[in-house]
The first five atom37 places (N, CA, C, CB, O) and aatype in JSON, in Angstrom:
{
  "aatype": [20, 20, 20, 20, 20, 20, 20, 20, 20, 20, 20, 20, 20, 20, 20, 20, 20, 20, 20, 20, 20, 20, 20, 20, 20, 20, 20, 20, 20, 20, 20, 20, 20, 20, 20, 20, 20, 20, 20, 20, 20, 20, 20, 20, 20, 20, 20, 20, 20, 20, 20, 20, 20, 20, 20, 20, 20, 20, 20, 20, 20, 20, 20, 20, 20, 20, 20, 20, 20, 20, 20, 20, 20, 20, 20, 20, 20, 20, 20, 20, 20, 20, 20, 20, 20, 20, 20, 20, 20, 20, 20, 20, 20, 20, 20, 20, 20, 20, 20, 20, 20, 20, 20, 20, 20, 20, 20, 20, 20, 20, 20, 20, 20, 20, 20, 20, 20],
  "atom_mask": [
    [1, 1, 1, 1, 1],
    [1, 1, 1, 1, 1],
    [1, 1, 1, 1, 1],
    [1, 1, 1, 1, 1],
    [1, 1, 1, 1, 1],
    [1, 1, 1, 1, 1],
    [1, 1, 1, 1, 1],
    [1, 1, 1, 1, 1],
    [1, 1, 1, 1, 1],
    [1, 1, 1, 1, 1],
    [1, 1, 1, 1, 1],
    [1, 1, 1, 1, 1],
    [1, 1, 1, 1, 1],
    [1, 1, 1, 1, 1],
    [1, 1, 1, 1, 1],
    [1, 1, 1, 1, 1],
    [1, 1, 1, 1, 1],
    [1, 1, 1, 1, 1],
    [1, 1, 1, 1, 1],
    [1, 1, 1, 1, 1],
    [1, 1, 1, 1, 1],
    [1, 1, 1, 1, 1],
    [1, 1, 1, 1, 1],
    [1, 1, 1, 1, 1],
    [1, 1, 1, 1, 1],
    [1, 1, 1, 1, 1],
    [1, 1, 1, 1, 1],
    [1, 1, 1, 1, 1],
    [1, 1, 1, 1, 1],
    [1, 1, 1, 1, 1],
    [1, 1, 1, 1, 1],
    [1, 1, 1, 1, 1],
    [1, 1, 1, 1, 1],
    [1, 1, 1, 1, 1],
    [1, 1, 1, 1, 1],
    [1, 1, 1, 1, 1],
    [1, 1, 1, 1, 1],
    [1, 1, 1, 1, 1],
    [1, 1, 1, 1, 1],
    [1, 1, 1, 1, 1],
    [1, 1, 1, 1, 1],
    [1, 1, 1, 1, 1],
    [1, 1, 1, 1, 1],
    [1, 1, 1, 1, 1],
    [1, 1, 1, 1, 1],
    [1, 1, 1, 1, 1],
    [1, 1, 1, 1, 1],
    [1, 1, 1, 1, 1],
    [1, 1, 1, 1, 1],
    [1, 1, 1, 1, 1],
    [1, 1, 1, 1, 1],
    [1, 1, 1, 1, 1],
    [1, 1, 1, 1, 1],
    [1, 1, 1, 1, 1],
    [1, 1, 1, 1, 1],
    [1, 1, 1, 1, 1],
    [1, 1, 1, 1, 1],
    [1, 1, 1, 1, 1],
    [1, 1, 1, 1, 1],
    [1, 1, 1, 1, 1],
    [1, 1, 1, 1, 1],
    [1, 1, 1, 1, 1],
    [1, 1, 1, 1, 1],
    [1, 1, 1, 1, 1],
    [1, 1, 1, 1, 1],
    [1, 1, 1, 1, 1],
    [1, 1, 1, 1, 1],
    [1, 1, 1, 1, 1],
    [1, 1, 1, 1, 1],
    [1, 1, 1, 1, 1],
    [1, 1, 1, 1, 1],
    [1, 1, 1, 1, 1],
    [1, 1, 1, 1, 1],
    [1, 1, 1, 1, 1],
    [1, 1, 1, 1, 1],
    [1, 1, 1, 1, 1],
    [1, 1, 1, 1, 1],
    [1, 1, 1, 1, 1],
    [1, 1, 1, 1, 1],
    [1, 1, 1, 1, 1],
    [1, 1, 1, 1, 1],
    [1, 1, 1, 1, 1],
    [1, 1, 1, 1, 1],
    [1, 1, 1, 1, 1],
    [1, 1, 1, 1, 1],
    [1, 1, 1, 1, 1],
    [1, 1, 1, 1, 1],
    [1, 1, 1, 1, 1],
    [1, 1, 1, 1, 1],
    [1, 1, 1, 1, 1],
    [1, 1, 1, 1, 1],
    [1, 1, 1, 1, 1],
    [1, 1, 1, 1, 1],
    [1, 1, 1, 1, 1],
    [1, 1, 1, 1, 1],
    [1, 1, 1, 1, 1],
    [1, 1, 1, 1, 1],
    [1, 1, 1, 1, 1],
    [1, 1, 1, 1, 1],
    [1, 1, 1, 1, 1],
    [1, 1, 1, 1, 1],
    [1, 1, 1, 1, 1],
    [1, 1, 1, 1, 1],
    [1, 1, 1, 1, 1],
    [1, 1, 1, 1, 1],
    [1, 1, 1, 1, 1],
    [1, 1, 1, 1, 1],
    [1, 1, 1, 1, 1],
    [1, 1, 1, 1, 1],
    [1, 1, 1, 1, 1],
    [1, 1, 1, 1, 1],
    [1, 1, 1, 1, 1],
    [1, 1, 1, 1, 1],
    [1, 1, 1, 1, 1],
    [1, 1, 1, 1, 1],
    [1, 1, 1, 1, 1],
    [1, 1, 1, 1, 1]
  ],
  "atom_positions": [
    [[-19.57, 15.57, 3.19], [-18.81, 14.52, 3.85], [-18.99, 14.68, 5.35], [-17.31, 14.57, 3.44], [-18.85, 15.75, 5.94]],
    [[-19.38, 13.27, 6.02], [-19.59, 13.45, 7.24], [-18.02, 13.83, 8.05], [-20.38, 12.11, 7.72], [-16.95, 13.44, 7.57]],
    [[-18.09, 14.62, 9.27], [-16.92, 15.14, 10.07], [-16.29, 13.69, 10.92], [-17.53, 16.51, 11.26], [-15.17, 13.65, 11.42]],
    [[-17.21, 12.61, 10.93], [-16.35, 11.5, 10.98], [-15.55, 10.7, 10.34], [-16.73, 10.94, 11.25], [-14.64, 10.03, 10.83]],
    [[-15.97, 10.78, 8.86], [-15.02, 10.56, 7.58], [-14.45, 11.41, 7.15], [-15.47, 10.16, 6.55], [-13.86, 11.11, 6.11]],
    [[-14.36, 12.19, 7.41], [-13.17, 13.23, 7.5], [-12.09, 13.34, 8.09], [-13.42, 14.12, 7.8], [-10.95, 13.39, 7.65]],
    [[-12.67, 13.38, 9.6], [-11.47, 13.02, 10.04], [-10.43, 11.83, 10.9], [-11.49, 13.78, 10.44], [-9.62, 12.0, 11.82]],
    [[-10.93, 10.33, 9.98], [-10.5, 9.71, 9.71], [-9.76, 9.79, 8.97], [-10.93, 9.25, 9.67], [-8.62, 9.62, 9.4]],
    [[-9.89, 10.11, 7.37], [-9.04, 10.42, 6.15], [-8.12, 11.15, 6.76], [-9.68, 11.15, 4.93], [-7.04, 10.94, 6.22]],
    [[-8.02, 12.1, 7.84], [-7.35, 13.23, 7.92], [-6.39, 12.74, 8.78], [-8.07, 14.43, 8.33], [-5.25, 13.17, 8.57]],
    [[-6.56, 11.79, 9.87], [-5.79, 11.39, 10.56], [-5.07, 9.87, 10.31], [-6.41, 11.58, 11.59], [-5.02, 8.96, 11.14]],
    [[-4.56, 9.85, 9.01], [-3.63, 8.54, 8.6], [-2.19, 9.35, 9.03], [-3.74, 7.94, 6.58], [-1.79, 10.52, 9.07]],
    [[-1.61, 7.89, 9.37], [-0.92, 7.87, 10.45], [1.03, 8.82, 9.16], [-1.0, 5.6, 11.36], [2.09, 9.39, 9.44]],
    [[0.65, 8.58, 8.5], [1.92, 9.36, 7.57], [0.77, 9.6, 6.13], [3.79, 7.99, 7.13], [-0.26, 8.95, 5.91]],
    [[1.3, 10.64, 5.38], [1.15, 11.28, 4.5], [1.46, 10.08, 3.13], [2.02, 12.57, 4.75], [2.51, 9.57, 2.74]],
    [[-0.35, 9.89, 2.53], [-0.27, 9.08, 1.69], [0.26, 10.03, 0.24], [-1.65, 8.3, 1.71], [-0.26, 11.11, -0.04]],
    [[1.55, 9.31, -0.69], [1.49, 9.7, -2.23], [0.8, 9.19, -3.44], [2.57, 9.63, -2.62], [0.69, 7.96, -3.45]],
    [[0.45, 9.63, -4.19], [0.11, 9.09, -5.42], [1.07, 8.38, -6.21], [-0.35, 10.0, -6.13], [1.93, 9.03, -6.82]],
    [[1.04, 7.21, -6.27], [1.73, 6.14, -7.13], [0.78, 5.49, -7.75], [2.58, 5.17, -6.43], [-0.24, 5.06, -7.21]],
    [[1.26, 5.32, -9.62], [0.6, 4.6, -10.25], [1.3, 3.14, -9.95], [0.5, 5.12, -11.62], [2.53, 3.24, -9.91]],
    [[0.85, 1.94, -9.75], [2.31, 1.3, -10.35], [1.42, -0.34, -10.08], [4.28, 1.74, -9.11], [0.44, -0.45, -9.35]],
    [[2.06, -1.51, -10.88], [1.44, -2.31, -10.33], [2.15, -3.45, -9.6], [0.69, -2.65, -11.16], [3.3, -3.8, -9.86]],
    [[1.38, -3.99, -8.65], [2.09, -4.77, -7.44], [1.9, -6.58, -7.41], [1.33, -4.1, -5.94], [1.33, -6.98, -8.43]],
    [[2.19, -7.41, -6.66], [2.31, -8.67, -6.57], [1.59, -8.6, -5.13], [3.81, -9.28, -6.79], [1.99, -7.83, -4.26]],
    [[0.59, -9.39, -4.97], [-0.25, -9.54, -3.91], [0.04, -11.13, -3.6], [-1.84, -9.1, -4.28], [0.04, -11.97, -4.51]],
    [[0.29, -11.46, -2.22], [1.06, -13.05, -1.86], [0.19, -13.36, -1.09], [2.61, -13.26, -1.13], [0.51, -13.05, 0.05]],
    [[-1.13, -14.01, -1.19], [-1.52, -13.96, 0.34], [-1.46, -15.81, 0.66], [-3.43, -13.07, 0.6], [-1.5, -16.66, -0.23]],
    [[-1.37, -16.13, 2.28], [-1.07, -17.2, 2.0], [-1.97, -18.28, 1.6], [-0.48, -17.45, 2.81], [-3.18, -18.08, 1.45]],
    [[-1.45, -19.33, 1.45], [-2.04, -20.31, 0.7], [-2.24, -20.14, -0.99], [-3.29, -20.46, 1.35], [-2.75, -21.13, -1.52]],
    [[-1.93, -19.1, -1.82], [-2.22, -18.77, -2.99], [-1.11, -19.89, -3.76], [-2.08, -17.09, -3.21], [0.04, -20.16, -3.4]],
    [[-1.54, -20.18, -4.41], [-0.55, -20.97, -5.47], [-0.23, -19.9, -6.55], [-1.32, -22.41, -6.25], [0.59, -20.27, -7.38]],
    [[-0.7, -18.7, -6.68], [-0.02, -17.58, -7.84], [-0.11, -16.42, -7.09], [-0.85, -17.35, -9.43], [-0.94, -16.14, -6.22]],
    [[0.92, -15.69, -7.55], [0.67, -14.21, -7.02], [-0.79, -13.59, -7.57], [1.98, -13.16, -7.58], [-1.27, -13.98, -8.64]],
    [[-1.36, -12.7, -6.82], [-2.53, -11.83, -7.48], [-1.69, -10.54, -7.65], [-4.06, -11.58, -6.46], [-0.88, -10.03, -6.88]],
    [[-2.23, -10.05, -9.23], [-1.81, -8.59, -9.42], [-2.61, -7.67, -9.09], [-1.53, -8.26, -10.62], [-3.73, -8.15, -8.92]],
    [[-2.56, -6.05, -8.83], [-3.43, -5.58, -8.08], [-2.79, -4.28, -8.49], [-3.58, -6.08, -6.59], [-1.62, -4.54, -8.76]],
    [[-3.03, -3.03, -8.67], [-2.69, -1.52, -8.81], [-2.55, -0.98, -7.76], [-3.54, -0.74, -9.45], [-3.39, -1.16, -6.88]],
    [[-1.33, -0.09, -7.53], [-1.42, 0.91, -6.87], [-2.24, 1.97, -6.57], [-0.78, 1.2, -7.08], [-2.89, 2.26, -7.57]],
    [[-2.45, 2.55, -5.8], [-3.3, 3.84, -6.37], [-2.19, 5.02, -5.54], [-5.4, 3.9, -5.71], [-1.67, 6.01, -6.04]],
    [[-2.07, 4.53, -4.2], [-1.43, 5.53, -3.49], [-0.32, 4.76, -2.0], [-2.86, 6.61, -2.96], [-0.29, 3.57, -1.69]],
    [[0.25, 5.59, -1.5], [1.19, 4.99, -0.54], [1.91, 5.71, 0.42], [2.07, 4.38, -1.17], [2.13, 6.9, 0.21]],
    [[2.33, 5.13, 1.51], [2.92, 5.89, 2.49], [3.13, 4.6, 3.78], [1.85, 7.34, 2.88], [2.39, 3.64, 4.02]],
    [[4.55, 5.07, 4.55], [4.94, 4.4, 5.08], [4.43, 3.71, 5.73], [5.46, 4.7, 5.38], [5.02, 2.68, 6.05]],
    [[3.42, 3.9, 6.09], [2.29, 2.92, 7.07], [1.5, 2.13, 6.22], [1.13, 3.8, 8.03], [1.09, 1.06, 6.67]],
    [[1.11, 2.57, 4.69], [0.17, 1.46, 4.2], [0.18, 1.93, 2.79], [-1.42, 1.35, 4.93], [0.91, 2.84, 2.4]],
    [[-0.82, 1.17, 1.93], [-1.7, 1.61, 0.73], [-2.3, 1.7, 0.66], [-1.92, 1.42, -0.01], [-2.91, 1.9, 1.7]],
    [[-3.4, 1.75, -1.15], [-4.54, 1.53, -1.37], [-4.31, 1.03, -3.21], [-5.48, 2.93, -0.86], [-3.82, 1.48, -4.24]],
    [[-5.03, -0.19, -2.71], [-4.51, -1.31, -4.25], [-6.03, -1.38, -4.37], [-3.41, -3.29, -4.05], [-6.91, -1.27, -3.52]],
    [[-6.08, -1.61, -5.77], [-7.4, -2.17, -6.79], [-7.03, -3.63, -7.58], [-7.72, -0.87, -8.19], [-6.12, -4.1, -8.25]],
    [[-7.97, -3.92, -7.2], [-7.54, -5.25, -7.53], [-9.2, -6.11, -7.46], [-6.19, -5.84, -6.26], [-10.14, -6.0, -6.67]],
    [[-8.99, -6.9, -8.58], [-10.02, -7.67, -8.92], [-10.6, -8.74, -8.12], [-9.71, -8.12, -9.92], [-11.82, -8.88, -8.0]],
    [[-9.72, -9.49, -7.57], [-9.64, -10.4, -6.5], [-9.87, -9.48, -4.72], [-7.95, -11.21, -6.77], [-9.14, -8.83, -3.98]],
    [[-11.12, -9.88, -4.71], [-11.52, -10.06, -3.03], [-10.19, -11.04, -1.93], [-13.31, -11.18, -3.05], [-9.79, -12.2, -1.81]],
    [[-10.04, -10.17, -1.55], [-8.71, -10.48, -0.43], [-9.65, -10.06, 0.72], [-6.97, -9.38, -0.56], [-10.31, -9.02, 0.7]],
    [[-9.66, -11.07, 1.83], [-10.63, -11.17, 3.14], [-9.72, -10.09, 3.75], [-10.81, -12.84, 4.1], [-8.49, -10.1, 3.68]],
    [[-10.62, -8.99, 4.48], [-10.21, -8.2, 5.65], [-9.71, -9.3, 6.8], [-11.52, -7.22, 6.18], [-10.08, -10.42, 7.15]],
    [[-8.28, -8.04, 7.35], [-7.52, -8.67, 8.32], [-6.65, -10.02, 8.02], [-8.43, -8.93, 9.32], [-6.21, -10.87, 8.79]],
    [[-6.57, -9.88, 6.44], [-5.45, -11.34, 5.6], [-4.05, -10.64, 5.99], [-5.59, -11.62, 3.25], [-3.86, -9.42, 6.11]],
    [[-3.32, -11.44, 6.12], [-1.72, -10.89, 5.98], [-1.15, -12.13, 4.73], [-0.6, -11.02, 7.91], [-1.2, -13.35, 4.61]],
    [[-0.53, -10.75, 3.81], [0.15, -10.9, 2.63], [1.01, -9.98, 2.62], [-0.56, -10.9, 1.52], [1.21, -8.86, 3.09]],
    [[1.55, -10.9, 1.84], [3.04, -10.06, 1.25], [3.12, -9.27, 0.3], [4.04, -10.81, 0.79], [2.78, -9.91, -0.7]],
    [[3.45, -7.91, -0.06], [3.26, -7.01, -1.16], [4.93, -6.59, -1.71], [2.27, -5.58, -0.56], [5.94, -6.01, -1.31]],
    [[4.29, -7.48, -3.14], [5.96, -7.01, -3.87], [5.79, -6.31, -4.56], [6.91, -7.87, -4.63], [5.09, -6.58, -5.54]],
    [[6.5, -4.77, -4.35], [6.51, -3.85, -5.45], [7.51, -3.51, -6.39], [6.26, -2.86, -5.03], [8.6, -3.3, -5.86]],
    [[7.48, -3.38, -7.86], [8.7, -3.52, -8.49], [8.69, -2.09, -9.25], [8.81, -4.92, -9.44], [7.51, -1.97, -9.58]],
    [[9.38, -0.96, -9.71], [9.28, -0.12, -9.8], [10.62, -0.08, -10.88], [9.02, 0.48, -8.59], [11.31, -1.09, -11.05]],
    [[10.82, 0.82, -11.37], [11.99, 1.11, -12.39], [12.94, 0.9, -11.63], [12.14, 2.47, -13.07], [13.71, -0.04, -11.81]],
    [[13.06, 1.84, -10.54], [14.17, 2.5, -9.55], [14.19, 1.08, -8.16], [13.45, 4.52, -8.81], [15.1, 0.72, -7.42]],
    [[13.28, 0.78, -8.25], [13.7, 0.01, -6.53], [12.24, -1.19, -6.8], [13.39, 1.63, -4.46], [11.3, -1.25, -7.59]],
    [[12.75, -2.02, -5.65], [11.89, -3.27, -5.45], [12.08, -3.55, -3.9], [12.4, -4.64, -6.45], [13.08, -3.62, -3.18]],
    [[10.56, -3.68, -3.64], [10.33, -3.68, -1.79], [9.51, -5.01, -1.45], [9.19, -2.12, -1.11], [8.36, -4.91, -1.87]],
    [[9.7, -5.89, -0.99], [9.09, -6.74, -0.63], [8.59, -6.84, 0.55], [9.58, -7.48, -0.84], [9.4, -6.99, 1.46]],
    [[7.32, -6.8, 0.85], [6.65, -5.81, 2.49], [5.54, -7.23, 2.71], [5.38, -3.51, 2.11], [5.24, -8.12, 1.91]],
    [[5.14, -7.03, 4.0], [3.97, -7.87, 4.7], [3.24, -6.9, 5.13], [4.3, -8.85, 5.89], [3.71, -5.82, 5.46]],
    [[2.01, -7.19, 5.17], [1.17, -6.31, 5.36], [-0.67, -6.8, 5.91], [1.36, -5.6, 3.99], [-0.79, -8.01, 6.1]],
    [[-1.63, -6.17, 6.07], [-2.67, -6.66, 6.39], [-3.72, -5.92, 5.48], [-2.82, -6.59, 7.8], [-3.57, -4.77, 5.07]],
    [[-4.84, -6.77, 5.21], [-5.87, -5.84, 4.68], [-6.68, -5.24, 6.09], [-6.96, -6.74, 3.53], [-6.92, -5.95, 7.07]],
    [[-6.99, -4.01, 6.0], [-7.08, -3.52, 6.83], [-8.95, -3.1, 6.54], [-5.85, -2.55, 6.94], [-9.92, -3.15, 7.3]],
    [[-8.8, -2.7, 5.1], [-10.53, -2.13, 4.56], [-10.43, -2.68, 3.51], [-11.04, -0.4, 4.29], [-9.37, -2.88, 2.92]],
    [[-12.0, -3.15, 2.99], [-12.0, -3.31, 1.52], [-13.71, -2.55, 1.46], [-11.72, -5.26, 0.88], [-14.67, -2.49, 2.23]],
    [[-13.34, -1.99, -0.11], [-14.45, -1.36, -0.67], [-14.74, -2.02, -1.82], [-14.3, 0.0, -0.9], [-14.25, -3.1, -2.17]],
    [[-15.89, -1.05, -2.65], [-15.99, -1.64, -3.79], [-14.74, -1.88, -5.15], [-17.02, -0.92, -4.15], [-14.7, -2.63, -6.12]],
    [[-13.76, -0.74, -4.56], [-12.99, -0.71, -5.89], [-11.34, -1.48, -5.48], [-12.86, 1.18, -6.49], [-10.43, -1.46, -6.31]],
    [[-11.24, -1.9, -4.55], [-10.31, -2.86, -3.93], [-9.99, -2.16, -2.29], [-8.78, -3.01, -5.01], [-10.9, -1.7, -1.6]],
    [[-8.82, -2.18, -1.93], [-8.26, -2.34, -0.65], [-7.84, -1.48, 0.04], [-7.47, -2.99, -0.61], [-7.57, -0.38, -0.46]],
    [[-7.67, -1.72, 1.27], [-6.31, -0.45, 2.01], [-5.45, -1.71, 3.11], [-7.36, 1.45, 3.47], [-5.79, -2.48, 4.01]],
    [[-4.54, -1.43, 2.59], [-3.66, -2.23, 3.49], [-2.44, -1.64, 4.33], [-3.12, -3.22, 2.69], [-1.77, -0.73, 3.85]],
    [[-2.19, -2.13, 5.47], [-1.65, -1.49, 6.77], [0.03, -2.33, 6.7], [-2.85, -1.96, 8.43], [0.14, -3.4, 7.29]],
    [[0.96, -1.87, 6.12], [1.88, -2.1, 6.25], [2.93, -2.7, 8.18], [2.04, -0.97, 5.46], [3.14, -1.96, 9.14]],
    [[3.22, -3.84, 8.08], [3.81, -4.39, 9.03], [5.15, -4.42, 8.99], [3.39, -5.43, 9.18], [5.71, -3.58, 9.69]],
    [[5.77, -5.1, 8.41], [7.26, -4.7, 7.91], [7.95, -4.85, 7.14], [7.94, -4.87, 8.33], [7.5, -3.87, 6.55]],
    [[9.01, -5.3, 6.27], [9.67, -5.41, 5.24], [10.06, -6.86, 5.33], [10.71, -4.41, 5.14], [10.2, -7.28, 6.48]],
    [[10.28, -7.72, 4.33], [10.74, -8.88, 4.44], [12.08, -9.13, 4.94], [10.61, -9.35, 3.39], [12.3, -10.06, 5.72]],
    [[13.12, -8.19, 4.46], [14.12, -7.58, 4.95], [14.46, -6.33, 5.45], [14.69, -7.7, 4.35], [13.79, -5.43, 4.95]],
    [[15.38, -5.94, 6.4], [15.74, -4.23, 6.59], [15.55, -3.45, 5.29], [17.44, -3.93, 7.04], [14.83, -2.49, 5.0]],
    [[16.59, -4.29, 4.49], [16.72, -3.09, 2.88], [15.38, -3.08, 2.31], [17.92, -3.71, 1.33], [15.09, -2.0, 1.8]],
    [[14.37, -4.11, 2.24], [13.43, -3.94, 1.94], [12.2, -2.62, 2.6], [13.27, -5.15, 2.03], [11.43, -1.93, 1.93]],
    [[12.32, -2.62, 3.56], [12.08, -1.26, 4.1], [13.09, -0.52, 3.99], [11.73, -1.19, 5.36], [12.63, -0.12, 2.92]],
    [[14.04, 0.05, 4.08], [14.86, 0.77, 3.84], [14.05, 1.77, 2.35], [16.24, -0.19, 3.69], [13.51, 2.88, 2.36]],
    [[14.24, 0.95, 1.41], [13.41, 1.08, -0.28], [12.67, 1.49, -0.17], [12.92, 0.16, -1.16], [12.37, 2.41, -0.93]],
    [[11.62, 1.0, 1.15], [9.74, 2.2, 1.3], [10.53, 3.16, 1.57], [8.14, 2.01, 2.84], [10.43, 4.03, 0.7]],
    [[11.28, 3.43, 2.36], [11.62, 4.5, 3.24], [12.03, 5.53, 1.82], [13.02, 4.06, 4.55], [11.46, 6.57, 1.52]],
    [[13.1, 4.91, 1.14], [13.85, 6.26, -0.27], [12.42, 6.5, -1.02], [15.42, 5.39, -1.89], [12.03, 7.63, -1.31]],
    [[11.72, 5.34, -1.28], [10.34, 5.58, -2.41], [9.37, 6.81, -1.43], [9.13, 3.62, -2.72], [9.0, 7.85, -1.97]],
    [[9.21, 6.66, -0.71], [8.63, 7.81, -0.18], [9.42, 9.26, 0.02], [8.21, 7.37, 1.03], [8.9, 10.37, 0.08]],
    [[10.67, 8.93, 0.09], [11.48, 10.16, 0.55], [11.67, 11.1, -0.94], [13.16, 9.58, 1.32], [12.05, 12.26, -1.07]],
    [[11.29, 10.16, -1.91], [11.28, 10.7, -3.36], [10.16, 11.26, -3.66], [11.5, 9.74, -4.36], [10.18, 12.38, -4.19]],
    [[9.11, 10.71, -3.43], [7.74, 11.01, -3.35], [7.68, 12.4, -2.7], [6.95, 9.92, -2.56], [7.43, 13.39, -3.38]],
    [[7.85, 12.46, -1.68], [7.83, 13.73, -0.93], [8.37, 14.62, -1.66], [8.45, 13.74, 0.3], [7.69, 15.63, -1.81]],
    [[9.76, 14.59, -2.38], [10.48, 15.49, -2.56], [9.66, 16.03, -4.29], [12.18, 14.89, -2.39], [10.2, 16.96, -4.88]],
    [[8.69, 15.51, -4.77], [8.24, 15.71, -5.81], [7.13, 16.37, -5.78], [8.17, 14.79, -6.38], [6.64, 16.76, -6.84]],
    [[6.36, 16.7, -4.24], [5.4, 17.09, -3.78], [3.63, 16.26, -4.32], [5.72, 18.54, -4.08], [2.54, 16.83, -4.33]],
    [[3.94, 14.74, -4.72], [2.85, 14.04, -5.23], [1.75, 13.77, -3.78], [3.49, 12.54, -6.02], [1.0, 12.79, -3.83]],
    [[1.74, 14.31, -3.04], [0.72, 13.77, -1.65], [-0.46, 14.3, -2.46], [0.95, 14.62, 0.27], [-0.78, 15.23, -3.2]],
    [[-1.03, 12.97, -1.8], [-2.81, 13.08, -2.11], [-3.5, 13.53, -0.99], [-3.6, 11.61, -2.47], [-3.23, 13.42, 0.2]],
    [[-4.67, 14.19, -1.68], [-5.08, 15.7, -0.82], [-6.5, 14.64, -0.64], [-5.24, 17.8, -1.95], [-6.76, 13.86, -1.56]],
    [[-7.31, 14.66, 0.52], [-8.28, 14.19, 0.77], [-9.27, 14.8, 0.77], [-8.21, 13.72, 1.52], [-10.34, 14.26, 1.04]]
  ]
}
């Protein structure tokens, strides 16, 4: 691995977790939500798989619904690869809606699930 992709990976801006889970992708103009997988997460962003090509630098809305909590976030595609996305979290639709990233991660942490690069 080159020492420039490295330490890129190395320098995301908060500590991504491993979450399976699957999400609601809003981007505008869509007449249906797109569904899309989790793979991983952290307060600044994700990384979703998803079948549907979403244009770099789109802002959509990401609804996540989970057993425990539901976050409704805006966000940007930031990268896309072959196997879907990374998107850069902007803010919550509401406070409590961030608030919810904020416990889903604070749970995350406390379970020690961070993904190791």
């Amino acid at each position: 691995m080159s020492s420039k992709v490295k330490s890129a990976k190395n320098d995301l801006q908060h500590p991504r977790y491993s979450l399976a889970a699957n999400v609601e992708l809003r981007p505008p103009g869509a007449s249906a939500a797109v569904l899309a997988t989790l793979c991983n997460i952290s307060l600044s962003g994700c990384y979703l798989q998803s079948p549907t090509a979403i244009p770099k630098n789109t802002r959509l809305r990401i609804v996540l619904n989970t057993a425990e909590l539901r976050a409704d976030l805006w966000g940007v595609v930031r990268r896309r690869d072959a196997d879907g996305m990374g998107i850069q979290f902007t803010n919550g639709v509401t406070v409590e809606d961030w608030k919810h990233l904020e416990h889903l991660i604070a749970a995350l942490r406390s379970t020690g699930a961070q993904t190791r690069f």
